[in-house]
N, C-alpha and C positions, 0 to 999 in steps of 0.2 A: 296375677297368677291365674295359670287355667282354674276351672272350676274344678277339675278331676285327674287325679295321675292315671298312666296305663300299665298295667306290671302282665308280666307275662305267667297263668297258675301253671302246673304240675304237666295238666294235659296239654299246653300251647294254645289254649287260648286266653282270649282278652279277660283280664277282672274288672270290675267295673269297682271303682276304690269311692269312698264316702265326697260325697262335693262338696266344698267348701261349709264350712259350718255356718261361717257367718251368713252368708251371700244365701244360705237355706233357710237360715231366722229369718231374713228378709222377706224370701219370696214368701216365705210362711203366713210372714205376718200382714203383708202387703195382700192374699189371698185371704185372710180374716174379712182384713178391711173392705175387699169386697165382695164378700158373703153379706158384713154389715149393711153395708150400702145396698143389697139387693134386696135386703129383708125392710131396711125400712122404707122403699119406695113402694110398699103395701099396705102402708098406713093411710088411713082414709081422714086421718084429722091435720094433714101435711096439707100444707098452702104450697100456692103455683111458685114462689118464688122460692120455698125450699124445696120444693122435690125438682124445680129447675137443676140447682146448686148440687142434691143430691145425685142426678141422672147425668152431669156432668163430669161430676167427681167419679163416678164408676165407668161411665164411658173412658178417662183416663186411663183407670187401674186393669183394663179389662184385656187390650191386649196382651201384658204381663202375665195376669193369671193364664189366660189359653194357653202362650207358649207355656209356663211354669205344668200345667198339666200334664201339656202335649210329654213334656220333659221328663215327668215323673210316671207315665204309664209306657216311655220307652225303657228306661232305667228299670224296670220293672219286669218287663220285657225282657231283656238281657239277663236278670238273676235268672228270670223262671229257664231259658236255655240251660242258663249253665247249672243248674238243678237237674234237668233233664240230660246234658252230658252224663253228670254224676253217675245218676242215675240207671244211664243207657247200658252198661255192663260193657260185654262185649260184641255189643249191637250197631255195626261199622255205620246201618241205614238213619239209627237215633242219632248217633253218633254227628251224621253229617248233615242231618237236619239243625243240631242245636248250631253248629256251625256255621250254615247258612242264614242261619235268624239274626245270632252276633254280627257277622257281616253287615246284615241287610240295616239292623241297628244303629252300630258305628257311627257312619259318619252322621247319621240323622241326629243321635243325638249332640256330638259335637256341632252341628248347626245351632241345635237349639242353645247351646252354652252361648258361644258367642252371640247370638241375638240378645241372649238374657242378661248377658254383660252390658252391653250397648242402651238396652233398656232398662238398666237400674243405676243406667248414669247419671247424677241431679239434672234436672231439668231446668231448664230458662223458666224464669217465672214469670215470663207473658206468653210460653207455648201456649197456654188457651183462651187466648183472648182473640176479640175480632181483629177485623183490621183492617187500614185504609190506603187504598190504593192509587197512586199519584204517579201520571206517568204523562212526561214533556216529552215532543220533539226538541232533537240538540242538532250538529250539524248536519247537513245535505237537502236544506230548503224542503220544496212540498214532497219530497220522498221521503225526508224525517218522517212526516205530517203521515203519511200513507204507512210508516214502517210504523207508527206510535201506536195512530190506529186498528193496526195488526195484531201488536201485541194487545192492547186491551182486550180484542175478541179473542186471543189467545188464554191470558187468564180466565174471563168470563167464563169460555168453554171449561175451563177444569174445573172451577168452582164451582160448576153444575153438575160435572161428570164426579164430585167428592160433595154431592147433597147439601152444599152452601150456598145462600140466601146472596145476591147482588144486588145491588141499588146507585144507579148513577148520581153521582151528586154533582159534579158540574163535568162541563162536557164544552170544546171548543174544536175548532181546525188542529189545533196542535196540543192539548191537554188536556188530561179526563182525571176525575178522582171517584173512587167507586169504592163503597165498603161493600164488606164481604162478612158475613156473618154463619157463622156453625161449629161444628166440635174442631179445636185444636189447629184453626186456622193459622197463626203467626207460625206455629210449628214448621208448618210445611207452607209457608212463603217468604220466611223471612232471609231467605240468602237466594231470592230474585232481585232485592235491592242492586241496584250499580247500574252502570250505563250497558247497553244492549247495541251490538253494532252487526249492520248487513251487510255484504256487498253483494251485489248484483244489477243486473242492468233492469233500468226501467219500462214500462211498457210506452212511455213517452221516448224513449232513447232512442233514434235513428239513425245512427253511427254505430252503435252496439258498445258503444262504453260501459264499465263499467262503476259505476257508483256507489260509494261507501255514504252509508248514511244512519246516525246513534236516535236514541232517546233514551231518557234516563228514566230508574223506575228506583218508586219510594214504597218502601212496605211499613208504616206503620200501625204499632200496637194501639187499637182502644182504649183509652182511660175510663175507670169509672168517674161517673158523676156525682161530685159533690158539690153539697150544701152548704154554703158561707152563711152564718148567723153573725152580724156584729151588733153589739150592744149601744145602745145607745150612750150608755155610760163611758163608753171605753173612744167618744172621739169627741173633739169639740170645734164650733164653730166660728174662726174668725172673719171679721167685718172692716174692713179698708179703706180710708177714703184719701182723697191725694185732692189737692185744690192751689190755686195757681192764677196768675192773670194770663189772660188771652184763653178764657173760655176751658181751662182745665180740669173743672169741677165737678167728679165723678159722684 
């Protein structure tokens, strides 16, 4: 359901009706949380690995709260108009200022609802993790090979143009795997996964053919690293021997 109904007051224009209750405890409290998150990355007795953890977690929340602002000082906007309608008497020029402010409002803030719908959807719970990048030539021989490696400098280029870290890790004529490291990466690659297909003529084609040719591309999420302890207690060791004529005597 929308965030907001539209009724029409007395004088014709828009009232701006209370949004969603729930869906405001949220944004409320989700804007707590990163107030929280901003205050304690000022604490001077935080280790690198938790104000890492903490600077991540508000990177997250942080789009949210801007729009949820943006939100609430247009919503805000809108009363103070229609206060000044009220207000305006029989003053045609206040009159069509407060009018023109509602207009100019509007659809801004219905923008904002729907963004803030969309962004208080549950999230994938590897949206912020790194991730690794694996990309084969498939069919049309050495133009796969050329098209493969296009795309790799295709991602590269954006993951530089969105302030994330790349590192080749292996690399051949027809296959590269590259992780990609920075804020909320799988988010925004993980439905480049699938095969990728071109056509076009090659710069080797001298007949002017035209050539289709794929390579497939893998987005996977980083694991964290863990620690296997096995106890000694918990395995044991058996000793085998097998013996036999003609030399079978292990």
């Amino acid at each position: 359901s929308s965030m907001r109904s539209q009724q029409r007051g007395r004088a014709g224009l828009l009232t701006v009706a209370m949004a969603d209750p729930a869906m405001i405890k949220r944004l409320e409290n989700t804007a707590m949380q990163f107030e929280g998150l901003t205050q304690q990355l000022g604490d001077p007795s935080l280790d690198t690995q938790s104000m890492l953890k903490i600077t991540m977690k508000r990177a997250s929340l942080e789009e949210v709260v801007t729009c949820y602002n943006d939100w609430k000082e247009s919503t805000e906007g809108v009363e103070e108009a229609q206060l000044l309608f009220q207000e305006a008497g029989d003053d045609p020029e206040m009159k069509e200022m407060a009018r023109e402010e509602m207009k100019m409002l509007e659809p801004k803030i219905l923008a904002l609802e729907e963004r803030l719908k969309i962004l208080m959807l549950p999230k994938d719970p590897n949206d912020d993790r790194d991730v690794m990048v694996e990309i084969r030539a498939g069919t049309g021989g050495d133009e796969a090979a050329i098209w493969a490696r296009e795309l790799m400098g295709v991602y590269t280029k954006y993951a530089l143009s969105q302030g994330w870290k790349t590192e080749m890790l292996e690399e051949s004529d027809s296959s590269f795997v590259m992780s990609v490291r920075g804020g909320s990466v799988f988010s925004k690659m993980k439905f480049e996964s699938g095969v990728h297909r071109v056509q076009r003529v090659p710069a080797t084609e001298t007949q002017g053919r035209v050539h289709t040719s794929t390579a497939t591309v893998a987005i996977m999420p980083e694991v964290d690293e863990v620690t296997v302890k096995i106890d000694p207690k918990e395995y044991t060791l058996t000793t085998a021997r097998s013996s036999g004529a003609g030399g079978q005597n292990v």
